[in-house]
N, C-alpha and C positions, 0 to 999 in steps of 0.2 A: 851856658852849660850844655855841652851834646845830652842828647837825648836816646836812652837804649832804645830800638827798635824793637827786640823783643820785648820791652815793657809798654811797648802800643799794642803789638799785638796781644797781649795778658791782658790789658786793659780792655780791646775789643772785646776778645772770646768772652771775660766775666759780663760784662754788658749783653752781650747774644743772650749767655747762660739764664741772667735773668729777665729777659724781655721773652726766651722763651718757657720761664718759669711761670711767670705772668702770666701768659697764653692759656695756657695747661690750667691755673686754676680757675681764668677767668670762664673754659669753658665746661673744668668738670662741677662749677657752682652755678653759671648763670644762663646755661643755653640748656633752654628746656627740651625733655623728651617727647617725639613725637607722641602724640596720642596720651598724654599723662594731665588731665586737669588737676588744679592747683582744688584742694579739699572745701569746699562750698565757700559759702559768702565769706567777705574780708573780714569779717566783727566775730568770725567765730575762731573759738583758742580752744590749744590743745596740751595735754604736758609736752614740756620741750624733750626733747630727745636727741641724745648727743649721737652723732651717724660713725660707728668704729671704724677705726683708719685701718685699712687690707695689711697681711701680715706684710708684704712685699712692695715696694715699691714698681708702682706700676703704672705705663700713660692711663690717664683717664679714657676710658669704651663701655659701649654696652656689654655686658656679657652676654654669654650663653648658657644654652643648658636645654635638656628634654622638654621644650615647653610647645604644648599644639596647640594648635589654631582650633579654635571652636567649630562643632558640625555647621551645618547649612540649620536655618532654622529648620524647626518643625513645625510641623501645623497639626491641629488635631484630626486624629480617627474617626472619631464618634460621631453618632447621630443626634442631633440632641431632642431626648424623647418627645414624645408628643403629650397634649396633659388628658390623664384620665377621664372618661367619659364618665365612669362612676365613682362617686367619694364620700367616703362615710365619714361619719362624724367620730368628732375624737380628737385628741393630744398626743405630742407623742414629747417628754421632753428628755432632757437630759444635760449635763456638765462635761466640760472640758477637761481633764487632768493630767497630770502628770511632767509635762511641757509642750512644747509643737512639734515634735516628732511621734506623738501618741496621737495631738490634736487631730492630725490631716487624718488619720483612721477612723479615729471617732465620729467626726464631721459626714468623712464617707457612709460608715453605717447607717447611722440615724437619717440622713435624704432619702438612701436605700430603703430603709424600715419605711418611711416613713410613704415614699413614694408607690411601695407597695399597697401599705394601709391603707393609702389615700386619706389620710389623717393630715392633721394641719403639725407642722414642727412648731415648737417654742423656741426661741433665740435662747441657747445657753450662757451658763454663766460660766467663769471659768475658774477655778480649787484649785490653791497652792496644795506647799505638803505638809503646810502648817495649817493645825487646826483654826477655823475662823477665818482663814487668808481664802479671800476671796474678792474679785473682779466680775464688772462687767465686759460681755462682748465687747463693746464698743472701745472698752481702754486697749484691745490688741488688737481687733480686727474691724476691716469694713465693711461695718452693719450694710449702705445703702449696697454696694457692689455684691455683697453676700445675697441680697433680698432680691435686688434685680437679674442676679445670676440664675435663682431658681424660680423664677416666674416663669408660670407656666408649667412646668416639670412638679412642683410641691407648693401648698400654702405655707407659707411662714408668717409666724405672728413676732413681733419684738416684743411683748408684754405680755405676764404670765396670765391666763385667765382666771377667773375669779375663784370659779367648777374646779381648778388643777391647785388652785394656792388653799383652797376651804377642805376642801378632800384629803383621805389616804389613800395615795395612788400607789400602783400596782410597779412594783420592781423587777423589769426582766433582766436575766445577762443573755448578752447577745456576742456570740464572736467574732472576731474581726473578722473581716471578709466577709460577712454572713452570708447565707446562699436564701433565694427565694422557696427552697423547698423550708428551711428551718425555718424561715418566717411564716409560712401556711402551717408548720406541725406546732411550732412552738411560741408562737409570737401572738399570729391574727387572734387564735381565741380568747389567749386574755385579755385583749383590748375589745372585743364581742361583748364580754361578761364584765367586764370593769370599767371601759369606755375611757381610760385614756390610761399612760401608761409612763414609764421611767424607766428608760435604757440606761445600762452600765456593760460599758463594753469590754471584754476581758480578751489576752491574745495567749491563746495557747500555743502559739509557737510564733518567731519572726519571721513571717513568711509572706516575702513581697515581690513573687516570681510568679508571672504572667499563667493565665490557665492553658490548657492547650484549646478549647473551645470559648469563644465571642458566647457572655448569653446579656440576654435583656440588661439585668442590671448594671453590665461592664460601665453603659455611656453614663450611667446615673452617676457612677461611681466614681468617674474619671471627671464628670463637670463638677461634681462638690469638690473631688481633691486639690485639681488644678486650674480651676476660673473661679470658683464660688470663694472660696480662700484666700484673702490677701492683708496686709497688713493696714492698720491704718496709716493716714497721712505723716502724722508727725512721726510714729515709731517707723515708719517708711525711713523716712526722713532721715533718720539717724541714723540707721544703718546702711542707709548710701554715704553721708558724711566719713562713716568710718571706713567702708571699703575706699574709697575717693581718698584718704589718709593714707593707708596702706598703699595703694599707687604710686602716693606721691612718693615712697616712702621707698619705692621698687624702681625708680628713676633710670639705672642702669639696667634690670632686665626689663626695658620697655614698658614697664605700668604690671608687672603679672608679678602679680603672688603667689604663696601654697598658706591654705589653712589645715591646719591638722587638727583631729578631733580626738584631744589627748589631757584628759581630767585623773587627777592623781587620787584622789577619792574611790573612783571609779580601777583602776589598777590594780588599787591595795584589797580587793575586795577579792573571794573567792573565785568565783566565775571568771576572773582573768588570770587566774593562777592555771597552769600544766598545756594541755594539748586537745585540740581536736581530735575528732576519729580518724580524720587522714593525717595526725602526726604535725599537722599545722599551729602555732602558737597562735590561741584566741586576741591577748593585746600584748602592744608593743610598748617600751616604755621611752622616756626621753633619747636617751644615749643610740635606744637603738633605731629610733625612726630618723636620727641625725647621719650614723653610719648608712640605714640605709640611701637614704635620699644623696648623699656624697656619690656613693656608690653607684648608683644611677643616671649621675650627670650633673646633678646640679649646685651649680658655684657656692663658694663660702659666701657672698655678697647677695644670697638670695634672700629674701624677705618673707617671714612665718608668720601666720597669726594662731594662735594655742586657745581651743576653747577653754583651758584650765583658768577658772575667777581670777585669783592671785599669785604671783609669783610664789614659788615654792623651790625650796634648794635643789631637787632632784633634775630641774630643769636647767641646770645650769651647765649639764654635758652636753645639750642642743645647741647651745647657745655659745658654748667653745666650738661647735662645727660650723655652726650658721648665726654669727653674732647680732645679726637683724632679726631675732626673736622676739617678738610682743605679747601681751595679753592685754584683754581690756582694755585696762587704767592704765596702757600707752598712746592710744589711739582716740578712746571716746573722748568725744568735745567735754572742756572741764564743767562747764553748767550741765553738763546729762550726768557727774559722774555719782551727787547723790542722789536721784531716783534711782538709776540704774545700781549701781555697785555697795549704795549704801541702805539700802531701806531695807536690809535684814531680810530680804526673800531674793530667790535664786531662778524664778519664775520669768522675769525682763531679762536678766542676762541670758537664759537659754532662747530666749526668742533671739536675742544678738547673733549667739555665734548658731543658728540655726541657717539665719537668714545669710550671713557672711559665707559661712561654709557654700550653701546656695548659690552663690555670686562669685567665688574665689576663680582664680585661671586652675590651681590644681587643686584636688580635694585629697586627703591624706585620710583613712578612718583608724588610728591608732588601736579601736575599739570596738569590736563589730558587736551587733544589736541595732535596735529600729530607728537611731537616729542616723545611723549610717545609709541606712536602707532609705529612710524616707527622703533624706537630702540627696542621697542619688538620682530619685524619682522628679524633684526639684530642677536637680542638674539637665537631664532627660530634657524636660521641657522644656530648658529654655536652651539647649544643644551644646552646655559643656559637659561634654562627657571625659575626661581627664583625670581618671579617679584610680588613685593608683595606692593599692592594699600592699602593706610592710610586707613581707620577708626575710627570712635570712638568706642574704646572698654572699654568694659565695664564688660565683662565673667573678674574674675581671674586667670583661665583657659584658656583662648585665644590660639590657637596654632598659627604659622606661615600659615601653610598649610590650614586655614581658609582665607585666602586672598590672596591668590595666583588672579593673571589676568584671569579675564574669557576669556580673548584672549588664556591662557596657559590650562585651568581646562576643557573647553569647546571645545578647537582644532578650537576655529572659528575664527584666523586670515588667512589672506589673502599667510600669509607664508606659512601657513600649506597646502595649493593646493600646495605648489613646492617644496615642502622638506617628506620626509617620514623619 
């Protein structure tokens, strides 16, 4: 029986078609991104998470989009002080509160106070927001790097003394940034007359822009914030695991993600309702930090991390713009997800997406206030500066680099006196 010739060639072409169908997925599934490690050891699991297929069919590529290159490192400014020649006796202690964007403030005052006084610091403890909830240092932070970091510069003791735990000690408020003159007018006496004493530091305003004068306490201030402060090993730990997930997860735009700092709690509340003095909208809410960021440059295929706890309905207009939307209890390794997510306090996850935010390639603050501020500071130090504040935009044209943090465009954070 003759044989159509056109039905070889049909028969070629479908065979091409799928040999190079083949191709296409063998390399959009199995040929790894430069620079993207696969999320810590083999033995650790994560919820699955199905990857949305592009509205269009499209060859498998990397994309694009406004994404920079991190600064040159920095290395610090400062001097690191020398240790007092005279030092008086005394306590100085105090507690952690709030979360870890209050923490690094705190921390700084009290070295501050305490380096003036030449008093010994007490290792704090650290106070949920719930009555009784309470941690030791050591569950978030490293005790030995902390103690070794200010040797020399302050005494620190890990253990409360005998004289401070049998006593009613003396309760100063101290304000953020304290200056060395309020600690001589309002501070040294009572610790004179009472001999040791209980800081509680209170911020009368968000204010984390650099002075225009270098004095004594800057470097004190700059080694408690950004050396003396680090996480410990295992909470380390985890939240490399989860950034190292996100990567993996960003495979197409080369390992970079954007975290956004966008809590719905936080939205619904007054102080994020109307306008700044310059006419500016205080917070952004889902739909609109999805428009903006489109707007800007970057692909439907880019990958978000949401400090918001748990999925919430309202989040689901971001997630129509940028379908690789996460939080959490997408990401965390399944064994962390009842200490973290389930143990009824909100205190471990704000270290999460504190420290995430921290590490992210873009920083998003949905939300301005002192977490925005202090993780910029963060950012500073370890040279991602890519911190790019919502707007309504309305240019077609829009670039990224139009919104950059005037903390980053203007050099006036508080970081920028301790890092060159």
């Amino acid at each position: 029986m003759a044989v159509d010739p056109r039905q070889i060639v049909a028969a070629f072409l479908t065979f091409s078609m799928f040999a190079l169908l083949a191709n296409m997925i063998k390399e959009d599934h199995f040929t790894p991104t430069n620079n993207v490690k696969l999320p810590g050891p083999p033995d650790v699991q994560y919820e699955k998470i199905t990857i949305p297929e592009p509205r269009f069919a499209t060859l498998p590529k990397e994309s694009t989009g406004p994404w920079a290159e991190d600064d040159v490192q920095v290395e610090p400014c400062w001097t690191r002080p020398a240790p007092k020649e005279v030092e008086q006796s005394g306590f100085v202690t105090f507690s952690l509160t709030h979360g870890p964007e209050y923490h690094i403030s705190q921390i700084a005052d009290a070295v501050v106070v305490a380096r003036y006084l030449g008093a010994t610091l007490v290792l704090p403890d650290i106070r949920g927001t719930k009555p009784g909830d309470k941690r030791d240092f050591d569950e978030v932070y490293n005790v030995e790097k902390f103690v070794k970091s200010l040797d020399g510069v302050i005494k620190v003791t890990k253990d409360q003394p005998a004289e401070v735990a049998a006593g009613k000690i003396a309760v100063v408020r101290v304000p953020n940034r304290v200056t060395e003159d309020h600690i001589s007018e309002h501070i040294e006496p009572v610790l004179r007359m009472k001999g040791n004493l209980r800081l509680v530091t209170y911020f009368p305003s968000v204010n984390m822009r650099k002075a225009e004068e270098k004095k004594d306490v800057d470097s004190v201030a700059c080694l408690a914030m950004f050396s003396a402060l680090q996480l410990e090993p295992e909470l380390q730990e985890v939240v490399d695991l989860m950034v190292e997930r996100l990567r993996t997860l960003s495979r197409k735009s080369g390992g970079k993600f954007i975290a956004v700092d966008l809590r719905v709690d936080v939205l619904e509340k007054k102080a994020c309702q109307g306008r700044t003095d310059s006419g500016r909208k205080s917070c952004f809410n889902a739909q609109e930090v999805g428009v903006f960021l489109r707007k800007i440059g970057f692909q439907e295929d880019t990958t978000i991390y949401l400090t918001q706890s748990s999925w919430h309905f309202s989040l689901d207009a971001l997630k129509e713009i940028f379908p690789k939307t996460y939080t959490k209890g997408n990401i965390i390794p399944i064994d962390q997800k009842q200490k973290f997510l389930s143990s009824g306090t909100v205190e471990l996850e704000k270290i999460l997406d504190f420290y995430i935010c921290s590490q992210s390639d873009v920083f998003v603050p949905a939300i301005s206030g002192l977490f925005y501020a202090n993780v910029v500071g963060k950012r500073i130090a370890s040279g991602r500066t890519q911190v790019l504040v919502p707007s309504e935009v309305s240019s077609s044209s829009a670039s990224a680099a139009d919104f950059i943090s005037s903390y980053i465009s203007k050099k006036n954070h508080l970081a920028h006196s301790c890092f060159c």
